[in-house]
C-alpha positions in Angstrom: -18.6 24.3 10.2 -22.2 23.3 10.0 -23.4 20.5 7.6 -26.4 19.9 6.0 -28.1 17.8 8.2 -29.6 15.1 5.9 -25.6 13.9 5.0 -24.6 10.6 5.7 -21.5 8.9 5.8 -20.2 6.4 3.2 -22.0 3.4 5.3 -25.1 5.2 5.5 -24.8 6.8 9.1 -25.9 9.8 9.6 -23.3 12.5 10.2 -23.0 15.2 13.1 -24.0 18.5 11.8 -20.6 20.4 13.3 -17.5 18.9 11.7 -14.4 19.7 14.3 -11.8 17.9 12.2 -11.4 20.3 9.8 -9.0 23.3 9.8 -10.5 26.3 8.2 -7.6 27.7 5.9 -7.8 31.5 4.5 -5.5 32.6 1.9 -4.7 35.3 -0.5 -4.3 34.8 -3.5 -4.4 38.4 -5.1 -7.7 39.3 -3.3 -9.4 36.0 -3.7 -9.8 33.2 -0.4 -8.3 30.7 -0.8 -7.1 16.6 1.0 0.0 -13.9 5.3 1.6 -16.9 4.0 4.0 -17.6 6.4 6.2 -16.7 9.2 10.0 -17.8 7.4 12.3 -15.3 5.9 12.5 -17.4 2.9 8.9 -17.3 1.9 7.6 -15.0 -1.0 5.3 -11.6 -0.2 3.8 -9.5 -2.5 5.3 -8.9 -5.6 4.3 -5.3 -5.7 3.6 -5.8 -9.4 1.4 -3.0 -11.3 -1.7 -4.1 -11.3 -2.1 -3.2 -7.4 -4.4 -0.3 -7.6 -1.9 2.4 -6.0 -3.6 5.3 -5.9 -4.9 5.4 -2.5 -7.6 8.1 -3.1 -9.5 6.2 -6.0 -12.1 4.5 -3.9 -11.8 6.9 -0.6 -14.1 9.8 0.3 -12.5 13.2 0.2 -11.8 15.4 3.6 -14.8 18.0 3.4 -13.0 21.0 2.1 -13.7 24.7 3.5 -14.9 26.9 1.1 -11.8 29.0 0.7 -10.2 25.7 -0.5 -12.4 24.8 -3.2 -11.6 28.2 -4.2 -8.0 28.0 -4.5 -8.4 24.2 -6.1 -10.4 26.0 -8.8 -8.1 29.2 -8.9 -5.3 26.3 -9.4 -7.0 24.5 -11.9 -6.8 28.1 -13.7 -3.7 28.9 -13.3 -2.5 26.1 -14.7 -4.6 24.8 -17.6 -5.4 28.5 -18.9 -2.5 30.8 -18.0 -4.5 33.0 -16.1 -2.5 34.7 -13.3 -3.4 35.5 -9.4 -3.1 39.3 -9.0 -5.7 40.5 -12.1 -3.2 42.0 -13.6 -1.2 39.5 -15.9 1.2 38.6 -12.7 2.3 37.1 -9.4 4.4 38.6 -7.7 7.7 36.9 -7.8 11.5 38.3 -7.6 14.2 36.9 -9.8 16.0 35.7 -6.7 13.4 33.4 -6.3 13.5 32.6 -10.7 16.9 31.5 -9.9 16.7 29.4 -7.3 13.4 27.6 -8.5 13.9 27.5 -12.1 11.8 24.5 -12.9 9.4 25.8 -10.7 9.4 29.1 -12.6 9.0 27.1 -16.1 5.7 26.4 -14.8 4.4 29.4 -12.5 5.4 32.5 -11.8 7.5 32.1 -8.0 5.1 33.9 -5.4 7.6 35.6 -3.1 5.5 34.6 0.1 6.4 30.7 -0.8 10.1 31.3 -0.5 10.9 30.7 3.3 8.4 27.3 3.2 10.4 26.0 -0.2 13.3 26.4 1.7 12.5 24.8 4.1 10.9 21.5 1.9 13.9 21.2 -0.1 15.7 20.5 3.4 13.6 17.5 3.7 14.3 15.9 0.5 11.5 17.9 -1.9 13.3 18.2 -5.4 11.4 20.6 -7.7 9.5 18.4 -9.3 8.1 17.1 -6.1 6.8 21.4 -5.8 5.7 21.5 -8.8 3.3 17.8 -8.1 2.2 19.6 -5.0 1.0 23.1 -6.5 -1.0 21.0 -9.1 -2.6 19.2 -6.6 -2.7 21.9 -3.9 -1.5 25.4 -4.3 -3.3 27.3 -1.3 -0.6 24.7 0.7 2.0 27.2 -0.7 0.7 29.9 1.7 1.7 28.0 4.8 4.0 29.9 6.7 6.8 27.9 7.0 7.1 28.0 11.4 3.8 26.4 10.9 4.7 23.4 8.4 7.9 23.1 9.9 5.5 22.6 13.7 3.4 20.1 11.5 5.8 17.9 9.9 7.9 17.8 12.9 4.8 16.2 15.0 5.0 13.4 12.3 8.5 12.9 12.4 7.9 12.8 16.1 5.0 10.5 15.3 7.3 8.0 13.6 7.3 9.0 9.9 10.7 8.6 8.4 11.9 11.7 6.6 12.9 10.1 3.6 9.3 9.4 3.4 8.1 13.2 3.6 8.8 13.5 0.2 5.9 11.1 -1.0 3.3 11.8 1.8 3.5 15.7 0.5 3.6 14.8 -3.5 0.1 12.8 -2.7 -1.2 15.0 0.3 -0.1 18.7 0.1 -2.7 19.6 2.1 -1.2 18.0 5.2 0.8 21.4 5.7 -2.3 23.1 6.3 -3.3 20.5 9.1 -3.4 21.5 12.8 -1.4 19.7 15.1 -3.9 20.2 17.7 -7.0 19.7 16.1 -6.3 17.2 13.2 -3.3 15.2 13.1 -2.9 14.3 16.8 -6.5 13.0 16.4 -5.8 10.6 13.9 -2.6 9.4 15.2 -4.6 8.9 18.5 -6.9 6.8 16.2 -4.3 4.5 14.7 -2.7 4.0 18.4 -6.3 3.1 19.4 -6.8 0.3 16.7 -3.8 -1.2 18.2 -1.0 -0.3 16.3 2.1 0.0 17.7 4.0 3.1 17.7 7.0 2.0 15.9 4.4 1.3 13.2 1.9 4.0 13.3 4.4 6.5 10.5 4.9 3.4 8.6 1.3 3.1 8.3 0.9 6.9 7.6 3.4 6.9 5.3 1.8 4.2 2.9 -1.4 6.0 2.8 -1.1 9.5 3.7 -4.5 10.2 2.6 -5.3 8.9 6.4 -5.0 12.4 7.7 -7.6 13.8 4.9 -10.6 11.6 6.4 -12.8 12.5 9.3 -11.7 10.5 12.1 -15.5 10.2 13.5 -17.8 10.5 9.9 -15.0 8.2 7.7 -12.2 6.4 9.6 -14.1 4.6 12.5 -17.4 3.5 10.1 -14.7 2.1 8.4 -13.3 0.4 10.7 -17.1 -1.0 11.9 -17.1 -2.3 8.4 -14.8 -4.3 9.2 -15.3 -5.8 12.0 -19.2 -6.3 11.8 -19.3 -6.5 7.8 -16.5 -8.6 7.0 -15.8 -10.1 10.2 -12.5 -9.1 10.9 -11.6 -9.4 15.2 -11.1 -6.5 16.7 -7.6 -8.2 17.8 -6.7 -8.6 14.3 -7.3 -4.5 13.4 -3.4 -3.6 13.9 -2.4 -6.2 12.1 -4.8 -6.0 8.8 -4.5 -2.3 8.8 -0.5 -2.4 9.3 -0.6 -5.2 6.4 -3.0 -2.5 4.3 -3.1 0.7 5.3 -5.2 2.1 2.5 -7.9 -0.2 3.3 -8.7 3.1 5.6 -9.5 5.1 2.8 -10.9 3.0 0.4 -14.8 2.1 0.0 -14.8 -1.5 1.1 -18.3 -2.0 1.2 -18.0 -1.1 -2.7 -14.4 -3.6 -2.9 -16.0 -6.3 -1.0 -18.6 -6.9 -2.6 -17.3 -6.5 -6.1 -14.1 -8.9 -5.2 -17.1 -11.3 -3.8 -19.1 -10.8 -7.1 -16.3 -12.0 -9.2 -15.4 -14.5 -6.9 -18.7 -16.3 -6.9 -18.9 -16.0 -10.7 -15.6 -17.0 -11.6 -15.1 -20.0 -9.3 -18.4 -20.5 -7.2 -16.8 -19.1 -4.1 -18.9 -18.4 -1.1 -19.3 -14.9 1.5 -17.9 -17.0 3.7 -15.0 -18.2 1.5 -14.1 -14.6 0.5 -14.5 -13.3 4.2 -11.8 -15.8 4.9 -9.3 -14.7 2.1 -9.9 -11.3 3.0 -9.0 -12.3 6.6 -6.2 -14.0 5.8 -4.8 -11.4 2.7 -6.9 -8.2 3.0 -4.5 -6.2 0.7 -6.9 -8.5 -1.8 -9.2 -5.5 -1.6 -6.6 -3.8 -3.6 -5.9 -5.9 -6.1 -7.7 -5.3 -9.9 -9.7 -8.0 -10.5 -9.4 -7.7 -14.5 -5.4 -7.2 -14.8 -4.8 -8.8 -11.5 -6.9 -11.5 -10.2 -8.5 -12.9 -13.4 -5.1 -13.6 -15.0 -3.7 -15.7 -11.6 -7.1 -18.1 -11.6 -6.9 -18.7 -15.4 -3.2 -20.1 -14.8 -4.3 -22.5 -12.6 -7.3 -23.5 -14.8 -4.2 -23.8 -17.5 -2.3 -26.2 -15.1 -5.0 -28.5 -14.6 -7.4 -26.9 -11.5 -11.0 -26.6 -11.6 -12.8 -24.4 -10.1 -13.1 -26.4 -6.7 -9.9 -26.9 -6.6 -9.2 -23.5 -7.3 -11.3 -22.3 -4.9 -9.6 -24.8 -1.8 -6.2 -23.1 -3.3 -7.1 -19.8 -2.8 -8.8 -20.2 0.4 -5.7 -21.6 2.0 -3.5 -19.3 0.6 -4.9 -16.2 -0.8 -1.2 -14.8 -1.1 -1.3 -16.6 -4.7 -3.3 -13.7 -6.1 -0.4 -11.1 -5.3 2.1 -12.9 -6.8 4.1 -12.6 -9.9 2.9 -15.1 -13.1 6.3 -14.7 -15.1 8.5 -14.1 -12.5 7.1 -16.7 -9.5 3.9 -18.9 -10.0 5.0 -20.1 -13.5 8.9 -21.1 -13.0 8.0 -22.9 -9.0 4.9 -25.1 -11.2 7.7 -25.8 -13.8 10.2 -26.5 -10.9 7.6 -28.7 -9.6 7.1 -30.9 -12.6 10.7 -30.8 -14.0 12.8 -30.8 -11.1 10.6 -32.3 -8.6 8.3 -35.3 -10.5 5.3 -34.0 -9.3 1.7 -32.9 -10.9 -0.8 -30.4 -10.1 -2.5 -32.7 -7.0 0.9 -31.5 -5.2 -0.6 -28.1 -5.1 -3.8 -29.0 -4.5 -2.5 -31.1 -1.7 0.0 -28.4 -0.5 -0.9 -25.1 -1.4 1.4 -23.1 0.3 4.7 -24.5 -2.0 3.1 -21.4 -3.8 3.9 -19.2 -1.6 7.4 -20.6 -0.6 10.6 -18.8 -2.6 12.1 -21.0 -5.5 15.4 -19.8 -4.5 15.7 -19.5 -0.6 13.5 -22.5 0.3 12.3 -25.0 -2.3 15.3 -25.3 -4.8 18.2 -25.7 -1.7 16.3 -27.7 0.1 15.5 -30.1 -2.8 19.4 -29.9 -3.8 20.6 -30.5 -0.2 18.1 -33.7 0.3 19.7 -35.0 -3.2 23.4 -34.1 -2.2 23.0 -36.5 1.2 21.6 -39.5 -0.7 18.2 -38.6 1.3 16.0 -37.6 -1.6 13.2 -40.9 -2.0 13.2 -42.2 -5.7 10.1 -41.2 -7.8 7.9 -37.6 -7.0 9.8 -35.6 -4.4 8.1 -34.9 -1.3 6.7 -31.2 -1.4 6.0 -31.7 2.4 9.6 -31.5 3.1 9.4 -28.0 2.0 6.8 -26.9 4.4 8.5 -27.0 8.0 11.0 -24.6 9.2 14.9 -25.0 8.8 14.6 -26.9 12.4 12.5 -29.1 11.4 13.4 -30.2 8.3 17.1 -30.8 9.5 15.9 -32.9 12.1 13.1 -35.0 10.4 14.3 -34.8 6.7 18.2 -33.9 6.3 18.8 -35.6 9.6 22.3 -33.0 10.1 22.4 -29.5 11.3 21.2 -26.3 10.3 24.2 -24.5 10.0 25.6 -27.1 7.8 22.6 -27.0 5.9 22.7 -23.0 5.6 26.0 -23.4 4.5 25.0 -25.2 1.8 22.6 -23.2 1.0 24.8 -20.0 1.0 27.3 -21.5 -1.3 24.4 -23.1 -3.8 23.0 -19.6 -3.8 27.2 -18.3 -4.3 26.9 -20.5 -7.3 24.1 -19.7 -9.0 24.6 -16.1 -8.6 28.4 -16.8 -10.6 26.5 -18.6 -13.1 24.2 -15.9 -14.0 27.0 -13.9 -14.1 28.7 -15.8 -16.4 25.8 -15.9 -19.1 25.7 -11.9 -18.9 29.3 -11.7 -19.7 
C-alpha cells in the first residue's frame, strides 16, 4: 500500500511510504468492498478501581485501514443506526436455521448465511451472543472470515500463549484480529514482544490485556514507542519486559501526550520535578493510565487531609508511587486510621515509612502488630511501623524472636477469626 509520503508517525518520524503490516481484506457485502511496591505476597497491588482509564484505544493511534475496510465500518455504521440493509433490496440473505440458532443476533441483524460456519466455530471458544453482536458493531467485514482461516489465526495465539478463556475479550475489543495474517501480521508482533524481552509464558498475557497490540504497525507505532521510552522517559532497555508486562497498554497509548500531562499536574499540584515524575513512572508506569481528575487528584488531597504538605507529599509519592492506585475507602483511609488508633502513631510515620501504604492491613500490618502484642514484645507508647517493613524471616528473627511457622499459624487462625466475626455481624 503506498502512503502519502509527507506522513509521520505519532513522535514525529517520518514513515516509509510502503506499509507491509497491513492485510488487505476484500469483502462482499451485496456488491460493495468491504483495528512495584514490594516483593511479599502480603503486600497490596492495584486496586483495579474505575477510574483506571480502561479503554485501551483512547489515547492509541489506529492500524491504517484498507480502503475496503473503511467501507464496510461505514456500511456498519448504516446498518445499524439506519436500518438499511446490504443487498439493495430491503435484505440479507439469511435462513431461518440460522434465526434459530442466533436469535439475539437476529434481534439485531438479519443472519448472513456466509457467517454461519465462523459463528460456529466462536461460540466453541467461549463467544456468547452478545459478545457477536459487540463484534459486528465494532467490525462487521470480520464476519466474512472464512472460518479455516480464523480458526489458523486464533490457533497461532493460543499457540502464542493466549489463554482461551481470554479469546472472548481480545475479539469483543479487536474483531479485526480475525482478518490478521499469520504470516504477515501477527507473527511480527509476537516477534516484537519476544524482542523487548518478554518472556514467552508472558507474551499472551500481555496480548491479552491490550489486544489492540496487534492493530499498530510494528515499525511506524510500536518501536517509536518504545524509543519514547527509553530516550524520553528514561526507562533501561533492561527494564522494557518488565514495564511493558506491568502495563501492556502503555504500547498503544500516546505517552508523549500522558507524560507530559501527568508531569503538568504533577508540577502544579505538588511542585514535583521531570526528574521526580521520570522516577514514579519508572517505578509505577501503569501511572500513565491513571485519570488524573477522578484518580490521582482525590489520593493527594487525602494526604493534604492527614496532615502532608506538598513536600512531603511529593517524598511519599516518589518512594512509592503505588499510593496513587490504591483504593481511598477501601485501603489508604482504614491502614491511616489503623495507624493512629491501633498503632499510636501520626502522619511523620508515613512520611518516615512510606511503604506501610503499600503493605495489606490484613495479611501484614494487623497480624504482625497482634502477634508482637500477644508475646509481651510490643514496646509501650507509638508502635514501631519498621517492624512491618522486613519479610516474615526477618521479623521473626529480629522482632518476634520465635519462628515463622508459629508466627503463620497465628496468623492463619487471627485471619480464621476475623473472618467468623464478620460472619457473625451478617447473620
Amino acid at each position: 500500500k503506498l502512503l502519502k509520503t509527507n506522513r509521520r508517525s505519532p513522535y514525529g518520524e517520518a514513515l516509509n511510504v510502503h506499509d507491509s503490516d497491513e492485510e488487505v481484506v476484500v469483502q462482499d457485502f451485496g456488491g460493495v468492498n468491504g483495528v512495584v511496591a514490594g516483593d511479599d505476597e502480603d503486600e497490596d497491588e492495584d486496586d483495579g478501581i474505575r477510574w483506571f482509564l480502561d479503554d485501551e484505544d483512547e489515547f492509541a493511534e489506529p492500524a491504517n485501514l484498507t480502503r475496503s475496510q473503511q467501507r464496510s465500518k461505514l456500511l456498519a455504521a448504516t446498518l445499524l443506526n439506519s436500518g438499511t440493509e446490504a443487498d439493495g433490496q430491503g435484505k440479507m440473505g439469511g435462513n431461518t436455521g440460522g434465526k434459530k440458532k442466533y436469535s439475539q443476533l437476529s434481534e439485531e441483524f438479519r443472519v448472513d448465511t456466509r457467517w454461519i460456519r465462523l459463528l460456529d466455530y466462536l461460540t466453541t471458544l467461549g463467544m456468547k451472543e452478545s459478545d457477536l453482536i459487540k463484534m459486528y458493531k465494532k467490525h462487521a467485514n470480520a464476519f466474512y472470515v472464512r472460518a479455516y482461516s480464523a480458526r489458523e489465526r486464533l490457533e497461532y495465539l493460543l499457540n502464542a500463549g493466549v489463554k482461551q478463556k481470554d479469546i472472548r475479550r481480545i475479539l469483543s475489543r479487536e474483531p479485526q484480529i480475525l482478518e490478521y495474517r499469520v504470516e504477515s501480521n501477527l507473527k511480527s508482533h509476537v516477534a516484537f514482544l519476544a524482542d523487548l524481552g518478554i518472556p514467552d509464558s508472558k507474551i499472551g498475557q500481555v496480548i491479552a490485556v491490550a489486544p489492540s497490540i496487534l492493530s499498530h504497525s510494528v515499525e511506524n507505532y510500536l518501536k517509536p514507542t518504545v524509543t519514547y521510552l527509553i530516550e524520553e522517559i528514561g526507562i533501561k532497555e533492561s527494564d522494557l519486559a518488565k514495564v511493558v508486562t506491568l502495563s501492556p497498554h502503555i504500547l498503544v497509548r500516546r505517552v508523549d501526550f500522558l507524560f507530559y500531562d501527568l508531569y503538568d499536574f504533577l508540577a502544579e499540584e505538588v511542585g514535583a520535578s521531570r526528574e521526580n515524575v521520570v522516577k514514579m513512572v519508572r517505578k509505577h508506569p501503569q501511572l500513565l493510565q491513571y485519570s488524573i481528575e477522578v484518580g490521582l487528584l482525590p489520593r493527594i488531597n487525602f494526604l493534604r487531609s492527614i496532615g502532608m504538605d506538598n513536600s512531603e507529599i511529593l517524598k511519599v509519592l516518589t518512594s512509592i508511587p503505588q499510593v496513587l492506585s490504591l483504593s481511598l475507602e477501601g485501603n489508604l483511609k482504614p491502614k491511616y486510621l489503623y495507624l493512629v488508633n491501633e498503632l499510636h502513631n501520626d502522619v511523620q510515620s508515613l512520611i518516615k515509612y512510606p511503604t506501610y501504604l503499600s503493605l495489606s492491613l490484613n495479611q501484614r500490618i494487623c497480624p504482625r502488630h497482634r502477634y508482637l502484642v500477644f508475646l509481651n514484645k510490643a514496646p509501650k507508647g507509638p508502635f514501631p511501623v519498621n517492624s512491618l517493613l522486613p519479610s516474615d524471616e526477618r521479623f521473626c528473627q529480629g522482632w518476634a524472636r520465635t519462628s515463622v511457622d508459629k508466627y503463620l499459624a497465628f496468623r492463619q487462625n487471627l485471619m480464621l477469626e476475623d473472618f467468623a466475626k464478620e460472619y457473625e455481624k451478617k447473620g
